[in-house]
C-alpha positions as semicolon CSV with decimal commas, in nm:
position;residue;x (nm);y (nm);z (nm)
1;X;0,434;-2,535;-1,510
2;X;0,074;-2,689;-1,496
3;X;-0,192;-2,418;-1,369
4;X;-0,420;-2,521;-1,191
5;X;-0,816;-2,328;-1,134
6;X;-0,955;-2,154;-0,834
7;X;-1,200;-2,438;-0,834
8;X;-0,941;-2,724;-0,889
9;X;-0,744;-2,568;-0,595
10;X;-1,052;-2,551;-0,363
11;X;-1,148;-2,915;-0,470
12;X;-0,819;-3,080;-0,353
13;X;-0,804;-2,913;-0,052
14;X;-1,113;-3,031;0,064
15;X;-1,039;-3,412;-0,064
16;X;-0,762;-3,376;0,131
17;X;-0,924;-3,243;0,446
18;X;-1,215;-3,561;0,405
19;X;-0,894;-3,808;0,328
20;X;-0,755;-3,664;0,672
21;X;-1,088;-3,769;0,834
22;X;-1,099;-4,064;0,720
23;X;-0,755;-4,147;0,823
24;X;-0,810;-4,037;1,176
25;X;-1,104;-4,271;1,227
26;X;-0,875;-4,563;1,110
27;X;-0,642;-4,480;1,331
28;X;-0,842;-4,427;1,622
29;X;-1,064;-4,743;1,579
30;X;-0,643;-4,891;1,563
31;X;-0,639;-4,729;1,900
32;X;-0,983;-4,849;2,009
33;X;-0,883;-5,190;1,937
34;X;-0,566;-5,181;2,228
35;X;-0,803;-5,034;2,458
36;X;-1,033;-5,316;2,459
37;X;-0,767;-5,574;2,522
38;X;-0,653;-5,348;2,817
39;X;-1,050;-5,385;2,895
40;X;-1,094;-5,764;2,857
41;X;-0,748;-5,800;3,059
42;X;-0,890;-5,624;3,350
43;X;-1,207;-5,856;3,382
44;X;-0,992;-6,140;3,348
45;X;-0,750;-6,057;3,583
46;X;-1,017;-5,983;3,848
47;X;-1,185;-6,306;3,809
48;X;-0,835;-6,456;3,852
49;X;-0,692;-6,310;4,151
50;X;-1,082;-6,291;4,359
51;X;-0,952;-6,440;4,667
52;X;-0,607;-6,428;4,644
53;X;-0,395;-6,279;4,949
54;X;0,016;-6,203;4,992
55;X;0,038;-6,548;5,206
56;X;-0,181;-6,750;4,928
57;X;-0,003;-7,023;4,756
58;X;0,111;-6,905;4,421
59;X;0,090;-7,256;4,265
60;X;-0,344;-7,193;4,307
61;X;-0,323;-6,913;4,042
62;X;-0,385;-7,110;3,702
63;X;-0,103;-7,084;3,404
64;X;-0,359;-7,064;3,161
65;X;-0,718;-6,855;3,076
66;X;-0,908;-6,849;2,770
67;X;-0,666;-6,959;2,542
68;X;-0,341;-6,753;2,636
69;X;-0,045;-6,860;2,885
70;X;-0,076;-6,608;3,200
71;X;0,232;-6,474;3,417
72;X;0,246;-6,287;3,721
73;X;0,453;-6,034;3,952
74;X;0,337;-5,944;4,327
75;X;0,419;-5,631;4,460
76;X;0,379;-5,525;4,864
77;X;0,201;-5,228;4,920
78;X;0,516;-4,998;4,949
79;X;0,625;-5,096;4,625
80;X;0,847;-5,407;4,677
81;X;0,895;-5,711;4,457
82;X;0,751;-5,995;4,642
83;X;0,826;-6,258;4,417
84;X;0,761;-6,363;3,969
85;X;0,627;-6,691;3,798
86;X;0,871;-6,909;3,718
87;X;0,782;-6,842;3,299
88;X;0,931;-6,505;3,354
89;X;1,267;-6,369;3,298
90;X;1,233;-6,011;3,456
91;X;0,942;-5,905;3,664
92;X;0,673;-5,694;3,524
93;X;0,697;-5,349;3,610
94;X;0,485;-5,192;3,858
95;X;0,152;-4,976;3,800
96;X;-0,089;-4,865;3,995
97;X;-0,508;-5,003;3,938
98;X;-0,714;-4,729;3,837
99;X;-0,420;-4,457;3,765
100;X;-0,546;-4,205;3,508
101;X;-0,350;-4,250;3,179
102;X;-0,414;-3,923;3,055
103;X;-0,563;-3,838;2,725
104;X;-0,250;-3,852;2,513
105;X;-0,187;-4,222;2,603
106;X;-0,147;-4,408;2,250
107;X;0,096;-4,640;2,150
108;X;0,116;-4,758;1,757
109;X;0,209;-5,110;1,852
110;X;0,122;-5,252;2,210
111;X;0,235;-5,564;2,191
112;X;0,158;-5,929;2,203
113;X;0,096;-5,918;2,579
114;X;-0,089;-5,721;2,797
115;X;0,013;-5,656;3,160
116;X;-0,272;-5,488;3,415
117;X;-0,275;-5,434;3,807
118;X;-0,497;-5,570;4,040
119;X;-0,525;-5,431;4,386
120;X;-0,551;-5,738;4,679
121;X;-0,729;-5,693;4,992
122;X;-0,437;-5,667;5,195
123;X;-0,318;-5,378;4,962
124;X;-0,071;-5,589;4,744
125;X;-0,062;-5,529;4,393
126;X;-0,051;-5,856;4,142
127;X;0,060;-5,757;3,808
128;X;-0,134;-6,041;3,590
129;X;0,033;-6,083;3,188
130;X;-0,124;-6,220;2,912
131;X;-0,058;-6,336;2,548
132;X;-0,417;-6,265;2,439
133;X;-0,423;-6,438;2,069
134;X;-0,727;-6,490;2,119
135;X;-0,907;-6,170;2,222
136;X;-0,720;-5,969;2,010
137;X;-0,804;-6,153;1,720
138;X;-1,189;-6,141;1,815
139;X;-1,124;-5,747;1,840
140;X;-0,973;-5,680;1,522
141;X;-1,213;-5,888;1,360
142;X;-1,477;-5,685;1,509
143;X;-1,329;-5,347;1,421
144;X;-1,216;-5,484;1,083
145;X;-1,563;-5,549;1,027
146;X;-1,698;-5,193;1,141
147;X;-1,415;-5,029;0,934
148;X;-1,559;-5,164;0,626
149;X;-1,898;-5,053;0,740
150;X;-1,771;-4,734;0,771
151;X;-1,623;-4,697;0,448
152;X;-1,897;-4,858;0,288
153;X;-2,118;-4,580;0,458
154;X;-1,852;-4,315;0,365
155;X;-1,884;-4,421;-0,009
156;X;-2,236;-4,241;-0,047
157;X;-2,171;-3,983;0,227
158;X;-1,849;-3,897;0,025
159;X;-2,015;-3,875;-0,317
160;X;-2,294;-3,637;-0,143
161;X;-2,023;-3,416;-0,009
162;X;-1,848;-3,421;-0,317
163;X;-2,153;-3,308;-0,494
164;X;-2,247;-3,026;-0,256
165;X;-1,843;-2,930;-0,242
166;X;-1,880;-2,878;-0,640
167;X;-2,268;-2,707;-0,570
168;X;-2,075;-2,461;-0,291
169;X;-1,775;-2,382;-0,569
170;X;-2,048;-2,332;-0,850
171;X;-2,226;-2,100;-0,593
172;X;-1,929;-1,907;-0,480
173;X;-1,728;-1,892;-0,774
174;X;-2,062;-1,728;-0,935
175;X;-1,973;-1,376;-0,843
176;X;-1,637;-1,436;-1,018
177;X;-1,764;-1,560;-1,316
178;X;-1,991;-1,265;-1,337
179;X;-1,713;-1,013;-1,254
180;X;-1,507;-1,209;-1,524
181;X;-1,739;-1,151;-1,786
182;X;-1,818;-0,751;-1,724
183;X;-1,467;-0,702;-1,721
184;X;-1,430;-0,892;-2,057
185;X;-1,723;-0,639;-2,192
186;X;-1,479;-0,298;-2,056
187;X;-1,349;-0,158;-2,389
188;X;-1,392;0,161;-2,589
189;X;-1,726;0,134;-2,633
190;X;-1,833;0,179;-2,250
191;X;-1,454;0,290;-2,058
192;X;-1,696;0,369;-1,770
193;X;-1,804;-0,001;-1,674
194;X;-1,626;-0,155;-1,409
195;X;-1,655;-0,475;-1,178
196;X;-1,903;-0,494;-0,914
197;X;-1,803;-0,537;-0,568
198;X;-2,110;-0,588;-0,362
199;X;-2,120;-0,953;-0,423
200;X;-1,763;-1,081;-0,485
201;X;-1,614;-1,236;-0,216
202;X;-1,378;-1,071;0,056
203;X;-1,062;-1,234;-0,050
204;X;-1,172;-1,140;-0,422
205;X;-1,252;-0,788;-0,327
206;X;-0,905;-0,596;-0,310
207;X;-0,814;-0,737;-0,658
208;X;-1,136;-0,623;-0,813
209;X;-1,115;-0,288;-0,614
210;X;-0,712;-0,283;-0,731
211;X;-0,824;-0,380;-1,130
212;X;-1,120;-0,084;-1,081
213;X;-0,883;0,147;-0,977
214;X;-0,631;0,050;-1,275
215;X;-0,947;0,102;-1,539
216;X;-1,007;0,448;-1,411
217;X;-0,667;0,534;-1,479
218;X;-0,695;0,380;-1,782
219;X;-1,035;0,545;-1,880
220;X;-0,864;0,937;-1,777
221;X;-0,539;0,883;-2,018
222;X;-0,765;0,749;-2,290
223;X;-1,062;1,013;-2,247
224;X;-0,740;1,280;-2,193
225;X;-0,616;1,132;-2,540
226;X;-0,913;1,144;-2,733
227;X;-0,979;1,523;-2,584
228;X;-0,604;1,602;-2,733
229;X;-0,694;1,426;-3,069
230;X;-1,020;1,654;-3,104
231;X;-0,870;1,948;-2,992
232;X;-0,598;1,940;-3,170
233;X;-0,799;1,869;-3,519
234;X;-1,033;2,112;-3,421
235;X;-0,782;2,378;-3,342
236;X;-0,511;2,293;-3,651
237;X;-0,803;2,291;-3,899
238;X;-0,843;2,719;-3,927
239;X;-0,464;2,794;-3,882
240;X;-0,374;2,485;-4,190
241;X;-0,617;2,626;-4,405
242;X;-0,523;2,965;-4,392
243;X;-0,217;2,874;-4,404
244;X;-0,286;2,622;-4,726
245;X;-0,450;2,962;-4,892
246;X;-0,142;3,190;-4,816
247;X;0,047;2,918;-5,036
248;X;-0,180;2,882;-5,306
249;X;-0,163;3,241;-5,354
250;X;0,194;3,237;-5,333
251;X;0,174;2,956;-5,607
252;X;-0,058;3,203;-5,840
253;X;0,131;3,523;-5,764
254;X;0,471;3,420;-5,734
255;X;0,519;3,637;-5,419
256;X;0,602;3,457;-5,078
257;X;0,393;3,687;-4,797
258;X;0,720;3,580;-4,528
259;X;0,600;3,787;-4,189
260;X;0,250;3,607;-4,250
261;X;0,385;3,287;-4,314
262;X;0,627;3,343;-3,986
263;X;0,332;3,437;-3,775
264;X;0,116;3,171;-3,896
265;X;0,391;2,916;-3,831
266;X;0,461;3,080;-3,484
267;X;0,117;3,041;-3,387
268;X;0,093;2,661;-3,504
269;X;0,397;2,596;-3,316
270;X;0,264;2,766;-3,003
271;X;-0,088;2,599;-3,010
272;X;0,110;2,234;-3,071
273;X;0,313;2,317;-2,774
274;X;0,012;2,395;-2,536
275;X;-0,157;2,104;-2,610
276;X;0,119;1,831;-2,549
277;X;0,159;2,036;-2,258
278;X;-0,187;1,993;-2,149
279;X;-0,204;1,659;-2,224
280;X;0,118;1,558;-2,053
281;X;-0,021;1,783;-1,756
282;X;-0,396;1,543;-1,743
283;X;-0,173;1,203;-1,784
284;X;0,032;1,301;-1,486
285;X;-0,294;1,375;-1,315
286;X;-0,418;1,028;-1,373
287;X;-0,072;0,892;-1,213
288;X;-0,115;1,090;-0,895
289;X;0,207;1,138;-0,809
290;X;0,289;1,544;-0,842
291;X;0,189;1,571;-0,517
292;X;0,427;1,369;-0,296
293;X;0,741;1,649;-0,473
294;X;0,777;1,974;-0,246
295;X;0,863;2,301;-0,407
296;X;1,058;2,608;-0,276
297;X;0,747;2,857;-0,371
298;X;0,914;3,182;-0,255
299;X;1,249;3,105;-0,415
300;X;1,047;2,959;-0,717
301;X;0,804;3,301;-0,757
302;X;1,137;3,547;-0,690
303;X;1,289;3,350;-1,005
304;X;1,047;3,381;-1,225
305;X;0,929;3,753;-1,136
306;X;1,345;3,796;-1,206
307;X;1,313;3,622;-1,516
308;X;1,012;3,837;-1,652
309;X;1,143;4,170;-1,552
310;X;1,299;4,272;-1,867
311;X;0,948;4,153;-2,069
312;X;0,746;4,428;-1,837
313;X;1,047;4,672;-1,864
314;X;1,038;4,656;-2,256
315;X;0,659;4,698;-2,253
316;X;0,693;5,009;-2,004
317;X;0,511;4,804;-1,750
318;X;0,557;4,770;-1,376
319;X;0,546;4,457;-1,127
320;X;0,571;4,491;-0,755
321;X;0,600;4,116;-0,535
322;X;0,550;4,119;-0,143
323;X;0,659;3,746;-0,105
324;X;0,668;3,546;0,281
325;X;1,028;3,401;0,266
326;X;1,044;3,026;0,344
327;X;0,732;2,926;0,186
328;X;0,752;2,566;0,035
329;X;0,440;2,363;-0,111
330;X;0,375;2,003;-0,279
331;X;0,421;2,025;-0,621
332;X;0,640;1,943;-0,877
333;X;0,874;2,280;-0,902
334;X;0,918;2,268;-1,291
335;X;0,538;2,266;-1,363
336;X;0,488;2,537;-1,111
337;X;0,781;2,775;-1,269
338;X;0,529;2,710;-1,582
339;X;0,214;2,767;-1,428
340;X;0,349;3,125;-1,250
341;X;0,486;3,203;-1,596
342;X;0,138;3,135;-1,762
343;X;0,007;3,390;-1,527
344;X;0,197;3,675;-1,586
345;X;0,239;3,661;-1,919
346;X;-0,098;3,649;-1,918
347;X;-0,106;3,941;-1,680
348;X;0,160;4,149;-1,903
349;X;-0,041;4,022;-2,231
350;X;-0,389;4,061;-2,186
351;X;-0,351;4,327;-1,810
352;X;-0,331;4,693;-1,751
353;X;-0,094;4,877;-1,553
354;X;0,111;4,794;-1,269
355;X;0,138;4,412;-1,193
356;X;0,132;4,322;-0,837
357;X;0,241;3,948;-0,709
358;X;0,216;3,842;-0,344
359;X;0,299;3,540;-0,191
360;X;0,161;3,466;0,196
361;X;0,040;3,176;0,412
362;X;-0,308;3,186;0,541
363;X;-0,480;2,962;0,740
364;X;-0,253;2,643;0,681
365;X;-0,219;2,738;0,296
366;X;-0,017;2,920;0,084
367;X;-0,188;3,191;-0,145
368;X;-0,029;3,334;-0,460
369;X;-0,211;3,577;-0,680
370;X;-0,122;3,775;-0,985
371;X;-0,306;4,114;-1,036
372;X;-0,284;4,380;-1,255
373;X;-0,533;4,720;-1,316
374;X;-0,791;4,593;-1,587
375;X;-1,109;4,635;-1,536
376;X;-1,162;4,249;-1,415
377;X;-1,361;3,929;-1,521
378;X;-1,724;3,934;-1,503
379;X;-1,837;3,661;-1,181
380;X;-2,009;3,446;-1,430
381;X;-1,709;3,426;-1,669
382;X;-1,470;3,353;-1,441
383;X;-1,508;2,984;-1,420
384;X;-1,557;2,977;-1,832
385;X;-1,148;3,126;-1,826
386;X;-1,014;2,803;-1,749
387;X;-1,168;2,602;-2,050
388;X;-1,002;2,505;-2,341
389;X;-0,965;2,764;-2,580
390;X;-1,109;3,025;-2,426
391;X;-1,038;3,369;-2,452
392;X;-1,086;3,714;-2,309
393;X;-1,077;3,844;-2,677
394;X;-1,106;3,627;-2,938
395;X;-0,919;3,899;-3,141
396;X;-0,622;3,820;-2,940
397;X;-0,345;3,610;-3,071
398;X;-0,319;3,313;-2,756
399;X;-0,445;3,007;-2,789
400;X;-0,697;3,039;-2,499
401;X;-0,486;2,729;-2,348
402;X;-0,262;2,920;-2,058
403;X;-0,494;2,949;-1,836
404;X;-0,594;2,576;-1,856
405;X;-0,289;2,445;-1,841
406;X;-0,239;2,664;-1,518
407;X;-0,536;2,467;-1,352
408;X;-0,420;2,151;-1,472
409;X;-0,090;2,203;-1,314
410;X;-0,221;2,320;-1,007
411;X;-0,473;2,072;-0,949
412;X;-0,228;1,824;-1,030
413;X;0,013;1,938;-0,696
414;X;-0,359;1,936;-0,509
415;X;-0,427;2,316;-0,529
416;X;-0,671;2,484;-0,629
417;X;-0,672;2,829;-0,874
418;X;-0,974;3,092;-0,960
419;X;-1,057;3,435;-0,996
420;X;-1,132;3,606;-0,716
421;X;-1,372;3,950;-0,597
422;X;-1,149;4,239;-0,608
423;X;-1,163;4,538;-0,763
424;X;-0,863;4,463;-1,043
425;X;-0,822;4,133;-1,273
426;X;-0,685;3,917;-1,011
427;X;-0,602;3,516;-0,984
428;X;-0,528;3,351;-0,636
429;X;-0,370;2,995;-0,639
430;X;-0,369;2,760;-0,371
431;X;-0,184;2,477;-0,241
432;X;-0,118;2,296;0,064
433;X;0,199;2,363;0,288
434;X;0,439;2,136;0,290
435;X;0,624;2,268;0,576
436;X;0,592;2,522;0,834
437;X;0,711;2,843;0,686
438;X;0,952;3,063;0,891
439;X;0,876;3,399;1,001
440;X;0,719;3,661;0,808
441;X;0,975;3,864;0,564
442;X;0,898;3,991;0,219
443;X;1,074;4,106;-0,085
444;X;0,990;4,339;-0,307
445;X;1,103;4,417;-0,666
446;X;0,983;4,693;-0,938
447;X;1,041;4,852;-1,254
């Protein structure tokens, strides 16, 4: 399959379009050519009949005028045949002098003989005929010669347009070039370039805007993916050197330190985990789509507070949930289990005391929080939770990666997740409802 350019494409068109024009003209100077005869005939005719009346001898009307045999057919006023010359088989028909023709009157072939109407002063109608050789060889001559003017003239003209239709692509296709080369430039070195809009043209527009919108996908998995690659050497490098030493000296000693090795390994495992998690979490973020799923949010948070119960019971710990039944959000139910899970782990991990989880609409949203009885998150440390790697203790064995993942997810079903004023450690998540919620009831569970 040949391809053809934009600029190819745009260049036959517009040949064709001046081929078109051209073509018309021919044909209507064809046209021109029949009216004139029609023209000429009625002149004739009026010099030939001037004088002639319904009684008048037919034999005074001459057979012949300017070079072509004439015939004739005489109508009364009210339409009848009066009589035909003898050099006709069949009368001509009818048709009345001056009758407008209308605008779409064009024939491609007219004929050798012309046939017009004049109107005699005792109303008759004398249809005069002619086999006009002769005038209708004078005419084409004429607008032979004028069609070959016209093309002559058309030459130049034609080479000027073609000149200023290849000056208009140049101009137009400009933007596109321009557009064509930035986007060739969009690479590692500078993901956050992408193609202009003001000055591409409107048909060009949604494809740039469409290709724009493709880069910055692009740019989020591959800034996401280089984040993952330095986090995850920065994080390894501590827990795979101590972990290199606890071998060596196993090497010099001969003794294998097992729980150490088991907890090192644990914590490897855990901190691997987390960050494929978090990395799947920012890649589905770039594909939008976690938001169009629903999720059962009070059957979802009942689950998991079941599912945890035996953790807090082994740890002597309490939780207490005052859920709104019915609740259901946007958000992809899996990644939501995980993100409630995050948070009271986190809660039973790093918390105090009794646990408290409550589930309730307010104004058009759905709030969740986790609390618990510590002594709370300084206001300007709150935000600094959710980074990577951050912890409340950096004596404590997490990865400081829960509670981003938890915003990640969240964020990612178009919520929105903090800590909030209150006098215990507590964390409120938002999201949207994604139906109305029936009436209030809650549920409550302890240990």
């Amino acid at each position: 399959m040949i391809k053809r350019s934009l600029r190819w494409r745009l260049l036959t068109a517009l040949l064709l379009v001046f081929a078109l024009g051209f073509g018309n003209l021919a044909i209507y100077l064809y046209g021109t050519r029949d009216e004139l005869r029609r023209g000429v005939m009625t002149i004739e005719a009026q010099v030939i009949a001037d004088g002639f009346r319904v009684d008048s001898d037919p034999a005074s009307l001459p057979r012949q005028y300017a070079g072509g045999e004439l015939s004739y057919s005489l109508y009364s006023a009210d339409g009848r045949l009066l009589w035909k010359s003898e050099n006709l088989k069949h009368p001509r028909r009818l048709k009345q002098p001056g009758a407008d023709p209308g605008w779409m009157r064009w024939s491609a072939f007219s004929g050798r003989v012309v046939s017009v109407p004049v109107e005699l002063p005792d109303g008759a109608i004398l249809m005069v005929a002619k086999q006009d050789n002769l005038e209708r060889e004078v005419i084409g001559n004429l607008l032979a010669a004028r069609l070959r003017q016209s093309l002559v003239m058309m030459v130049p003209i034609g080479l000027l347009s073609l000149g200023l239709i290849l000056l208009l692509l140049h101009w137009t296709l400009r933007p596109v070039r321009v557009a064509a080369k930035l986007a060739r430039s969009i690479g590692p070195a500078n993901p956050e370039q992408r193609i202009p809009l003001d000055n591409l043209p409107s048909e060009i527009q949604p494809l740039a805007a469409a290709a724009n919108t493709a880069l910055d996908r692009l740019a989020a998995a591959y800034t996401a993916e280089r984040r993952f690659v330095a986090d995850a050497a920065h994080e390894l490098r501590t827990p795979l050197t101590v972990l290199d030493l606890r071998l060596q000296a196993a090497r010099r000693t001969g003794q294998v330190e097992w729980p150490a090795l088991d907890m090192e390994m644990r914590q490897m495992r855990r901190l691997v985990t987390q960050l494929l998690e978090l990395a799947r979490q920012e890649g589905e973020a770039a594909q939008g789509h976690n938001g169009q799923q629903r999720t059962h949010l009070s059957r979802l948070t009942r689950e998991v507070c079941a599912a945890l119960l035996p953790l807090f019971e082994a740890s002597g710990r309490v939780i207490e949930v005052d859920i709104t039944a019915g609740c259901e959000c946007r958000g992809n139910p899996d990644q939501l289990r995980e993100a409630l899970g995050n948070l009271l782990e986190n809660a039973l991990v790093h918390g105090m005391g009794t646990v408290q989880v409550t589930l309730r609409k307010v104004a058009g949203h759905l709030q969740l929080e986790v609390s618990d009885q510590g002594q709370g998150i300084a206001p300007e440390e709150r935000e600094a939770m959710f980074l990577r790697f951050r912890k409340g203790r950096q004596s404590s064995e997490g990865t400081g990666l829960g509670l981003a993942i938890v915003r990640q997810i969240v964020q990612n079903a178009g919520g929105h997740v903090a800590f909030v004023q209150a006098p215990n450690t507590t964390i409120r998540v938002s999201l949207a409802v994604a139906q109305s919620s029936v009436p209030e009831r809650t549920c409550a569970a302890s240990s």
